[in-house]
C-alpha positions in Angstrom: 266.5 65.7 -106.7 268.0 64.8 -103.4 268.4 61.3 -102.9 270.9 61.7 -99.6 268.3 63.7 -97.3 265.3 61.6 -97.9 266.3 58.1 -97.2 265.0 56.4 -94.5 266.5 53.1 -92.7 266.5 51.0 -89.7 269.2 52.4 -86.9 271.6 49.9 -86.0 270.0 50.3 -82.0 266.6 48.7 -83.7 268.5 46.2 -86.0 270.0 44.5 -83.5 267.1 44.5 -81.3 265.2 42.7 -83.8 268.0 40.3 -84.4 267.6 39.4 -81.0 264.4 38.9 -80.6 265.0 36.8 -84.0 267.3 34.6 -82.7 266.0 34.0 -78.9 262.7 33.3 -80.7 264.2 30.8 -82.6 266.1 29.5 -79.7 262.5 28.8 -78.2 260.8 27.0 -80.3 264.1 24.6 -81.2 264.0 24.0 -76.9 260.2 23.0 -77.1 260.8 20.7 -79.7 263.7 19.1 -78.0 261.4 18.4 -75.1 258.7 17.0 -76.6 261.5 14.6 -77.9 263.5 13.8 -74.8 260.3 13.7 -72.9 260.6 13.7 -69.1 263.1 11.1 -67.8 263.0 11.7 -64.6 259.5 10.6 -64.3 260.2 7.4 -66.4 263.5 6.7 -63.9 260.8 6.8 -61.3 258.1 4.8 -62.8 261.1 2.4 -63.1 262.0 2.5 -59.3 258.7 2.4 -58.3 257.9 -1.0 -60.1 261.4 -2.4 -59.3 259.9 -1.9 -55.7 256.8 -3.6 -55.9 256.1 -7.1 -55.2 252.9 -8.4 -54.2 251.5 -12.1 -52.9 248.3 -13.7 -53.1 248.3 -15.1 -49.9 245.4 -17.2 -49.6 242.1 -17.4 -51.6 238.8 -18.0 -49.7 234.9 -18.6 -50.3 232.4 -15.9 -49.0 229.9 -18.6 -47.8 231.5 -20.3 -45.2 228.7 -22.9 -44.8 228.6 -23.8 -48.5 231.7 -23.1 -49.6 231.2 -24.3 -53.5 228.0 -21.5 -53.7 229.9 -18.5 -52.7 232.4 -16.2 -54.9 236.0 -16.4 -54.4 238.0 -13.8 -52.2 241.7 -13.0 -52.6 243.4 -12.0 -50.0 246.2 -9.5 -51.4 249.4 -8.9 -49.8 252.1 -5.7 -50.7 255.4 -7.2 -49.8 257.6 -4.2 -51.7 258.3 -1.3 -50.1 256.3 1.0 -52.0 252.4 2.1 -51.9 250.7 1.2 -55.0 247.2 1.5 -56.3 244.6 -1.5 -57.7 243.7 0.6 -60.2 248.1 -0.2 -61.8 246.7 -4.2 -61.3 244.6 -6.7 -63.4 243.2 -9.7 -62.0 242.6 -12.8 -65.0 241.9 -16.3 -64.5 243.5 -19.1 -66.1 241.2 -18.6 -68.7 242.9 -15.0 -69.2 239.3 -13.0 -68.9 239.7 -10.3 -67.3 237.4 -10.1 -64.0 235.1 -7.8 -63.2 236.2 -4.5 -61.7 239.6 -4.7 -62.6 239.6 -0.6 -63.1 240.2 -1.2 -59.3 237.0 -1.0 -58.0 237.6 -5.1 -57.4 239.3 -4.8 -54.4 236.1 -3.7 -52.3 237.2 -5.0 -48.9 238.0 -2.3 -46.4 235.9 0.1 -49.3 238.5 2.6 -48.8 241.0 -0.2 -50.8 242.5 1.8 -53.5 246.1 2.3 -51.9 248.0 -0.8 -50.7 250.4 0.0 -48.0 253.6 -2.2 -47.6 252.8 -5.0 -45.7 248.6 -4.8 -46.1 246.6 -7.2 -47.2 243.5 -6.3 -48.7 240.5 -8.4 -49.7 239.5 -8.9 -53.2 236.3 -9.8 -54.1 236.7 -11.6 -57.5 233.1 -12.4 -58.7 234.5 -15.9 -59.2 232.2 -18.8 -58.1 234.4 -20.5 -56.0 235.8 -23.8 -57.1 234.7 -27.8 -56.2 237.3 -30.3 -54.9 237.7 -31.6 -58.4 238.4 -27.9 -60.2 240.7 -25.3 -59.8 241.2 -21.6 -60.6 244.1 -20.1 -61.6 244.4 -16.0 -60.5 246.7 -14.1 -61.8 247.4 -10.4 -60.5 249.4 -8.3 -62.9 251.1 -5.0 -62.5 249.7 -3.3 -66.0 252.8 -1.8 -68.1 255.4 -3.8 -66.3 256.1 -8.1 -67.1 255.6 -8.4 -63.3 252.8 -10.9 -61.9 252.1 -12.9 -59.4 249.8 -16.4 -59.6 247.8 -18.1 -57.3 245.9 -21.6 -57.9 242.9 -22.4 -55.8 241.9 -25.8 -55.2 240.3 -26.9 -52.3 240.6 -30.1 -50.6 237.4 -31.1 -49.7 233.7 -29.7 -50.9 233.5 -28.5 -46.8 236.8 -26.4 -47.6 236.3 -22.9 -47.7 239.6 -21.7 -48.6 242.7 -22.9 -50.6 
């Protein structure tokens, strides 16, 4: 028998092929692993900026029925004092009561209808769905930027039943 002439192997041209292909595979799927770890910081540094950056006022709240003020539904007029554009749809409007209002996905903010962006230094109009309140009541709004501690509260009370805004 001849044992030397009919033995087959790998050349050492395709070994280390394959151990290279080994190893950068491996290389791979250790760097996706790491990155679903890590995450993206530079898109949470921004999310950070960006909030750091906003600041909003309720300036003013207002009945829609200017004749009978205490049967109309409250408007809020919203102010963006930061420096950066924000939508409603990052806000939630509650009442003192802490329900959550109607529309707070951001379709609440209807006045001008194109209202989903607030530009430093706009105001928009908010229409609440609030009744508005009597001389002897009061409301309280607050507007909350949702994943942040920032918000920003307004108490309506007007000072006579003739008032329409507060």
């Amino acid at each position: 028998m001849k044992l030397k002439g009919n033995r087959k192997g790998i050349t050492p041209v395709i070994a280390i092929v394959l151990l290279l292909m080994v190893t950068v595979g491996a290389v791979g799927v250790v760097y996706t692993q790491f990155q679903s770890l890590v995450g993206d910081p530079t898109g949470q540094i921004d999310d950070q900026q960006r909030n750091q950056n906003t600041d909003m006022a309720i300036v003013r709240a207002k009945s829609n029925n200017t004749t009978n003020p205490q049967e109309g539904v409250t408007i809020l007029e919203i102010q963006n004092t930061g420096s950066v554009t924000r939508n409603t749809s990052s806000f939630r409007l509650t009442t003192n009561d802490a329900s959550i209002l109607p529309g707070q996905s951001g379709a609440l903010c209807t006045d001008p209808s194109n209202a989903s962006a607030i530009n430093p230094s706009e105001t928009i109009d908010c229409h609440t769905g609030v009744m508005f309140p009597s001389a002897t009541t009061s409301i309280t709004f607050t507007w909350d930027l949702t994943g942040t501690e920032k918000d920003w509260s307004y108490e309506c009370r007007p000072r006579t039943t003739n008032t329409a805004f507060c």
